[in-house]
C-alpha positions as CSV (number, residue, x, y, z in Angstrom):
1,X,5.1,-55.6,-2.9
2,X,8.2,-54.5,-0.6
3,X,8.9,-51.3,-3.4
4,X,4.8,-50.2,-3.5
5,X,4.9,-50.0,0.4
6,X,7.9,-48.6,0.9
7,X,7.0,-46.0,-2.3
8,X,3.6,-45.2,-0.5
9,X,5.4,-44.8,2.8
10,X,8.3,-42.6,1.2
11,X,5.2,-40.3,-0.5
12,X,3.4,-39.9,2.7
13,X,6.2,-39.0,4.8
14,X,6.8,-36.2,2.1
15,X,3.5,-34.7,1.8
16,X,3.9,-34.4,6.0
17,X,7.5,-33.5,6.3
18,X,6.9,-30.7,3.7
19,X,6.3,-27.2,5.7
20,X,4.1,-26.0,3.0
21,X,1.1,-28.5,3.8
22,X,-1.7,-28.7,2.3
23,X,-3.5,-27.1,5.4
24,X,-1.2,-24.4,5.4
25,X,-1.7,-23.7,1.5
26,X,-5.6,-23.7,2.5
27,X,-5.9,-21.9,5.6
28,X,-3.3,-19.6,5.4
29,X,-4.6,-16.3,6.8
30,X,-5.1,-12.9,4.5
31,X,-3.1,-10.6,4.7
32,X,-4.2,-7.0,4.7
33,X,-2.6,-5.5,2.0
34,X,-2.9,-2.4,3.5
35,X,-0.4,-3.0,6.5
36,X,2.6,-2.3,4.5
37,X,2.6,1.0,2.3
38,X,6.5,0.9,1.5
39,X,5.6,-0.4,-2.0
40,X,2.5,1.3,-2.1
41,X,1.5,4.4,-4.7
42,X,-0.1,7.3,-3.5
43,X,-3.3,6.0,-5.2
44,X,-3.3,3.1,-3.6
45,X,-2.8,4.2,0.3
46,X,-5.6,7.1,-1.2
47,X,-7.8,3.9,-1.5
48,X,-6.8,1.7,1.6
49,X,-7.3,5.2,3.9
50,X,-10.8,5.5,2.7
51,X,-11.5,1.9,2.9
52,X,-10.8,2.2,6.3
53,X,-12.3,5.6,6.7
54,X,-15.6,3.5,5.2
55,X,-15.6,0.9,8.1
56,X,-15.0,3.2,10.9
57,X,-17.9,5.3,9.5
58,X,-20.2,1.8,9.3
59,X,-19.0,1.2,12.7
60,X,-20.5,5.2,13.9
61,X,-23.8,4.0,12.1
62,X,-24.2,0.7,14.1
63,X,-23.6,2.3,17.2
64,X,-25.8,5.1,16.7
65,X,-28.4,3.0,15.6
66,X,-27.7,0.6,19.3
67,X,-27.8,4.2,20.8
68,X,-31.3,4.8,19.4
69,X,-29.5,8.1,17.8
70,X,-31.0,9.0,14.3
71,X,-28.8,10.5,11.6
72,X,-30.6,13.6,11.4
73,X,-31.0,14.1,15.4
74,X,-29.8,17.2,16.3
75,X,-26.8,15.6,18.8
76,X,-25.7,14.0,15.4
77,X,-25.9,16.8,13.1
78,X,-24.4,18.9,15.7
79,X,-21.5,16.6,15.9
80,X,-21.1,16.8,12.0
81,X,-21.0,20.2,11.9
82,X,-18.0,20.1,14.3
83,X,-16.5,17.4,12.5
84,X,-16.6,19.2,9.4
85,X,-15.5,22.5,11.1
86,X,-12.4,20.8,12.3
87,X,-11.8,19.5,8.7
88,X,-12.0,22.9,7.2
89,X,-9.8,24.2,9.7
90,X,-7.1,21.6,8.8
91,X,-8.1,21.5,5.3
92,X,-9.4,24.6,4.4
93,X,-11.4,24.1,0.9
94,X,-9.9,27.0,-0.5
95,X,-6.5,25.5,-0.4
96,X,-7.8,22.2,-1.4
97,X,-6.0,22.3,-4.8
98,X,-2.2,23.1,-3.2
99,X,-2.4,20.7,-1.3
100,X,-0.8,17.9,-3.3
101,X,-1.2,14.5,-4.0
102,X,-1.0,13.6,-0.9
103,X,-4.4,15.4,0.7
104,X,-7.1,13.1,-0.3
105,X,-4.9,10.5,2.6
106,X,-4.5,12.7,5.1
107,X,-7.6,14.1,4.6
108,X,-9.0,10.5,5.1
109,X,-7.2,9.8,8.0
110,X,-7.9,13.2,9.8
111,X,-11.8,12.3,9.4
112,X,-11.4,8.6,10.4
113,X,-9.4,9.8,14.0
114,X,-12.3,12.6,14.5
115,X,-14.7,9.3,13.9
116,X,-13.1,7.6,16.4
117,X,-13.0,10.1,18.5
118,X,-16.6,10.2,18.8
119,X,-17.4,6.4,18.9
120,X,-14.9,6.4,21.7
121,X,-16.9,9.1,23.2
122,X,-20.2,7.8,22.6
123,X,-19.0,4.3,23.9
124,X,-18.2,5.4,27.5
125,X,-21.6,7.5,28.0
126,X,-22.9,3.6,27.6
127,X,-21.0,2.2,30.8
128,X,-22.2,2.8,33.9
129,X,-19.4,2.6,36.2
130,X,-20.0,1.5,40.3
131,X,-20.8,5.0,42.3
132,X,-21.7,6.7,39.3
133,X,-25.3,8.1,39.1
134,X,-25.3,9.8,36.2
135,X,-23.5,7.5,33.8
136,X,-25.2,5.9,30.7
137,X,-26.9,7.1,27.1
138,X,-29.9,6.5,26.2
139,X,-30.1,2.5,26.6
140,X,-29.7,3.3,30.3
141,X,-32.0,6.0,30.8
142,X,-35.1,6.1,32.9
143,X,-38.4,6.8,30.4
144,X,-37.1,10.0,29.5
145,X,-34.1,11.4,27.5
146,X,-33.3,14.6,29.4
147,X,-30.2,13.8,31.8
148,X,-31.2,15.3,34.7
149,X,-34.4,13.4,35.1
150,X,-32.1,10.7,34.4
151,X,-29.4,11.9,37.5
152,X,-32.8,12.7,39.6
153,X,-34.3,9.0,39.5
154,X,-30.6,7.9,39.7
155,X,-30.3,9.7,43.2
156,X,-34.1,8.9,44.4
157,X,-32.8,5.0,44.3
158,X,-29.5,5.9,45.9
159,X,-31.4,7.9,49.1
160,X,-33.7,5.0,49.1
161,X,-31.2,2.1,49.5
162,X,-29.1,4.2,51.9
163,X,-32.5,4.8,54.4
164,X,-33.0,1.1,54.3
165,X,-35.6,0.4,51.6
């Protein structure tokens, strides 16, 4: 009886003593195989670029749709035709082919940056800072959408809280 207790005990104190635990095997966290490219082809950084590029666009999508901002509203299409004339400036499409293998990245990563350039943007026309009065989109406007009736009602609350109201 001794030996089967003292096997038992030996067992257990293994399986705990071991650093690769079974909760450790389990919940080990994913790693993004995108983080390291120094093993990487081209065609695979090609693909992790526009995987990313893909969820900062999905990210632009649910924050124009929090916005109230419609694809095809002219703000946004306005916006895409600058995006798109800052892509053909960097990569014209008429040089496209001598670019090299290494185009469709960069290209990828040039539209991702001018992305997050305009969800950053976007993002602070949504704050309204203290001692602004004309700060906020759309989900802090008054009833309308033009700005300055926005700034106007903004101001007509200010005069009124400063006469005593």
């Amino acid at each position: 009886m001794n030996g089967k207790v003292l096997s038992t005990a030996g067992l257990l104190l293994a399986l705990f003593a071991s650093p690769e635990s079974t909760y450790t095997q389990t919940h080990a966290k994913r790693v993004d195989p995108c983080r390291d490219t120094s093993g990487m082809t081209q065609a695979q950084m090609d693909e992790c670029a526009s995987k990313e590029l893909a969820r900062t666009e999905a990210g632009m999508d649910a924050l124009l749709r929090r916005l109230g901002i419609s694809p095809s509203s002219p703000e946004q299409k306005a916006w895409e035709a600058y995006r798109d004339a800052q892509m053909n400036a960097l990569y014209p499409a008429e040089e496209a082919a001598s670019g090299g293998s290494i185009d469709p990245l960069c290209i990828a990563i040039a539209r991702r940056i001018l992305i997050e350039s305009r969800i950053r943007d976007l993002k602070a026309f949504t704050i309204s800072r203290e001692g602004e009065t004309c700060g906020g989109y759309r989900a802090n406007a008054a009833s309308t959408t033009d700005p300055r009736a926005r700034c106007a009602t903004h101001r007509s609350d200010e005069s009124s809280h400063r006469s005593g109201d």
